[in-house]
C-alpha positions in Angstrom: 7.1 1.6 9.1 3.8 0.2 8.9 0.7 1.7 7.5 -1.6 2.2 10.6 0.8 3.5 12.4 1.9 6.2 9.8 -2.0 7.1 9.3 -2.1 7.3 13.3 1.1 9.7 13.9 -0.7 12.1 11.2 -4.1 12.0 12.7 -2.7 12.6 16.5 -0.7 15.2 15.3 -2.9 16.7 12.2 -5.2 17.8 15.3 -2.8 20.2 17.0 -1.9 21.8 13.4 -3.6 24.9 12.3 -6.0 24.8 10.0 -4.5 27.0 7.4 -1.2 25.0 8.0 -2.3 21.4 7.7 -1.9 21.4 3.8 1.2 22.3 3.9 2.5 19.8 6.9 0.6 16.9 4.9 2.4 17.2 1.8 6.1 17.9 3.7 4.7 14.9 5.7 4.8 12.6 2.8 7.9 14.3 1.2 9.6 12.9 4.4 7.9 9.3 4.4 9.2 9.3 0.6 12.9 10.6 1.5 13.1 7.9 4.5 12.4 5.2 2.0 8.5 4.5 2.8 6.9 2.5 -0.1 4.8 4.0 -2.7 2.4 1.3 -2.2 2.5 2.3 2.2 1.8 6.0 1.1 -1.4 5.3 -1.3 -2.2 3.3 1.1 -2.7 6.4 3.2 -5.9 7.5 1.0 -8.7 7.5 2.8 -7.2 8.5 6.0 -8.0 12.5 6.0 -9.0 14.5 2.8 -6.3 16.6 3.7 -3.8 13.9 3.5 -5.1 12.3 0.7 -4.4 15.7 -1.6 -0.6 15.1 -0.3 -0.7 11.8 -1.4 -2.3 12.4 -4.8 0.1 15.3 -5.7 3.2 13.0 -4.3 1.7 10.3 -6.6 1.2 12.2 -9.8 4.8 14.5 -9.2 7.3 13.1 -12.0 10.2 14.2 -9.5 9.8 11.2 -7.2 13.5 9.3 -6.6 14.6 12.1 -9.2 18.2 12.6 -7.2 18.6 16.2 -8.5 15.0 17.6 -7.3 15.7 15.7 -3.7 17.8 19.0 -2.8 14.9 21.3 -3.4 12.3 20.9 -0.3 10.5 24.3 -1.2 12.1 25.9 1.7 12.3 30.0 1.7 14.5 31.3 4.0 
């Protein structure tokens, strides 16, 4: 998947999210690019795009659990 068109599904979508839900949607966003296999280098590549986005990608970035096989279970998810 290429980078513009990433950036553009976000910013279509990003619009009909809530505000007070758009922080969390960004960073489950980019959990998803990561757990389909999206290059870290497509995803930083993302910065710029929306300040909101951008914290995803910085906190995706700087989390030590990326391609950590036991964490990939755990998608913060409370029932």
């Amino acid at each position: 998947m290429n980078e513009d068109l990433i950036a553009d599904l976000w910013t279509t979508f990003s619009e009909h999210i809530p505000e007070k839900h758009r922080q969390d949607t960004a960073y489950e966003y980019i959990n998803v690019l990561l757990d389909y296999g999206v290059k870290e280098s497509v995803i930083e590549g993302l910065m710029g795009v929306d300040p909101i986005l951008d914290a995803a990608v910085e906190y995706a970035m700087d989390d030590e659990t990326i391609g950590d096989s036991d964490e990939e279970e755990d998608y913060g998810f409370e029932d």
